[in-house]
N, C-alpha and C positions, 0 to 999 in steps of 0.2 A: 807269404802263403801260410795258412791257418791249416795244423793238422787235428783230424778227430784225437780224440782218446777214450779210450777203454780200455779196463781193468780186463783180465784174466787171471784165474790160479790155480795151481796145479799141484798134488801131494805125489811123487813117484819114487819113494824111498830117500836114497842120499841126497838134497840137490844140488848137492856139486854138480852129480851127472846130467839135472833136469837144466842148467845154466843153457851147454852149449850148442843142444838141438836147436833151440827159437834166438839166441844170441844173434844180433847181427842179421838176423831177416830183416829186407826192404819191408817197410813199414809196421815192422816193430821196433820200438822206441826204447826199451826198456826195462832188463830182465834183471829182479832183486833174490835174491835169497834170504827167504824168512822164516816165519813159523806164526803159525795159527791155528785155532779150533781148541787150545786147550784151557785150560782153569784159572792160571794167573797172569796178571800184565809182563809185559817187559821182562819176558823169560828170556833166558842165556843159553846158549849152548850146550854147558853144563848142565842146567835142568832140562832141559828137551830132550839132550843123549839120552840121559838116565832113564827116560821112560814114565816118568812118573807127572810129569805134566799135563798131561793129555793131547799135545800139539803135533801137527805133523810136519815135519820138515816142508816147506813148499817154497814154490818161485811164483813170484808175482811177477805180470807181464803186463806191459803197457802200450798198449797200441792203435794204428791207427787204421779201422775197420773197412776204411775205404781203400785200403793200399794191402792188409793182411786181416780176410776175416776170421771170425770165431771157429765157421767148419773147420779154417787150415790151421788152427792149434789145435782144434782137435785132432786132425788127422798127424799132425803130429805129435801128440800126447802119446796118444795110444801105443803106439809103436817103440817107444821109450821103456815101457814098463809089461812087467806078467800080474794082470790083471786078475787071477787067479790065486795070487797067493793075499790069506790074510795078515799074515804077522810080518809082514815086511818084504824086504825087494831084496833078492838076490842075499852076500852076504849079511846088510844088515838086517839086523832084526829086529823087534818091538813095534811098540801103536806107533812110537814117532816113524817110522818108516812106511807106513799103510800108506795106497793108493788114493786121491780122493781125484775127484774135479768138484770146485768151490765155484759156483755160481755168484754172479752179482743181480742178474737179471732173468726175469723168466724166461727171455728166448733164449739166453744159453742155457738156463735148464732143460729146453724142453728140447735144444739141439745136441747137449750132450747126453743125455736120455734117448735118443733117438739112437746116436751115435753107438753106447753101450749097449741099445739093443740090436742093432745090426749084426756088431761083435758077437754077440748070443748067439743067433741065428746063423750065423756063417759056418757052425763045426769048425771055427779053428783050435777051441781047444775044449778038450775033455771034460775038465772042472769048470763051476760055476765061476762068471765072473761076479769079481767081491769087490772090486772098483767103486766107492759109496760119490753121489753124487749130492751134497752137500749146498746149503744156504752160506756163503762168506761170513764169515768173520774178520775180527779185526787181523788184519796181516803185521806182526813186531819185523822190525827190520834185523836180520842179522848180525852178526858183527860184521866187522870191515873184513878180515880173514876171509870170511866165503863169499866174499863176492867175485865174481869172476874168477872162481876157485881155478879152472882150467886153465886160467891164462897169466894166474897171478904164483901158484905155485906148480909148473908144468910136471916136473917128474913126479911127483908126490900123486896127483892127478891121472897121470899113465898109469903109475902104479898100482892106484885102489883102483881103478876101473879096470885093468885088465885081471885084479885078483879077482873082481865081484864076480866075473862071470855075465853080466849084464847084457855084452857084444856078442857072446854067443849065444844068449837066449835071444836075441832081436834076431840074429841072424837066421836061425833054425825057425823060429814063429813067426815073423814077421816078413822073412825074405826080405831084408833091408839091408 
């Protein structure tokens, strides 16, 4: 039996924590931790942290649209992240921490476009959403370290996610 595939990608600050929302969904295949949209090839860690690369922390998702479509990452995207803040998610901070949704295809532009503007229009939150919705780039694969960061280093994992703060802003915004 022959599954679809399609790409998704996703900037929402650390992606440690962007891993384990879409992890493990029937009919997603495939969740990596990368970096893209910035200036040089086969960036590290190390120059991503710093800031100074232009890259955003992202998880590349790979799926099968007949089993998990695009509206239900989005609907799970969103709820992940405060799409209001520019300079980063929760504790971390910098460009590499910005929100995106990286498009491959014009119907996901124009579904996550729709999507962000629903969000707009809904009065859930005060501030303008800064969420940039973005043409793909190339995605560098992470090191081996972050990948299934949740499940490969678990306390370390509890720990930065319950310092970020992260769970309780889904909680109070999101009702999730």
């Amino acid at each position: 039996m022959s599954q679809k595939r399609e790409k998704a990608m996703f900037a929402g600050g650390c992606f440690w924590c962007m891993v384990q929302p879409f992890d493990e969904q029937p009919g997603i295949l495939e969740v990596l931790s990368g970096y893209s949209g910035g200036e040089i090839d086969n960036p590290t860690y190390q120059q991503v942290k710093s800031g100074e690369t232009g890259h955003y922390e992202v998880v590349q998702i790979t799926y099968d649209p007949d089993l998990f479509s695009y509206e239900k990452l989005l609907s799970l995207y969103w709820p992940q992240i405060d799409p209001t803040d520019p300079h980063g998610q929760f504790q971390d901070r910098g460009s590499q921490y910005r929100t995106a949704i990286f498009y491959y295809t014009e119907q996901q532009r124009v579904q996550a476009e729709a999507t962000k503007t629903e969000i707009e229009k809904s009065g859930r939150f005060k501030k303008t959403i800064v969420t940039e919705i973005l043409p793909a780039k190339t995605f560098y694969l992470a090191e081996e370290k972050h990948q299934k960061f949740y499940k490969t280093h678990k306390e370390e994992y509890k720990l930065d996610r319950k310092k970020s703060g992260r769970d309780e802003f889904i909680k109070e915004n999101w009702n999730k």
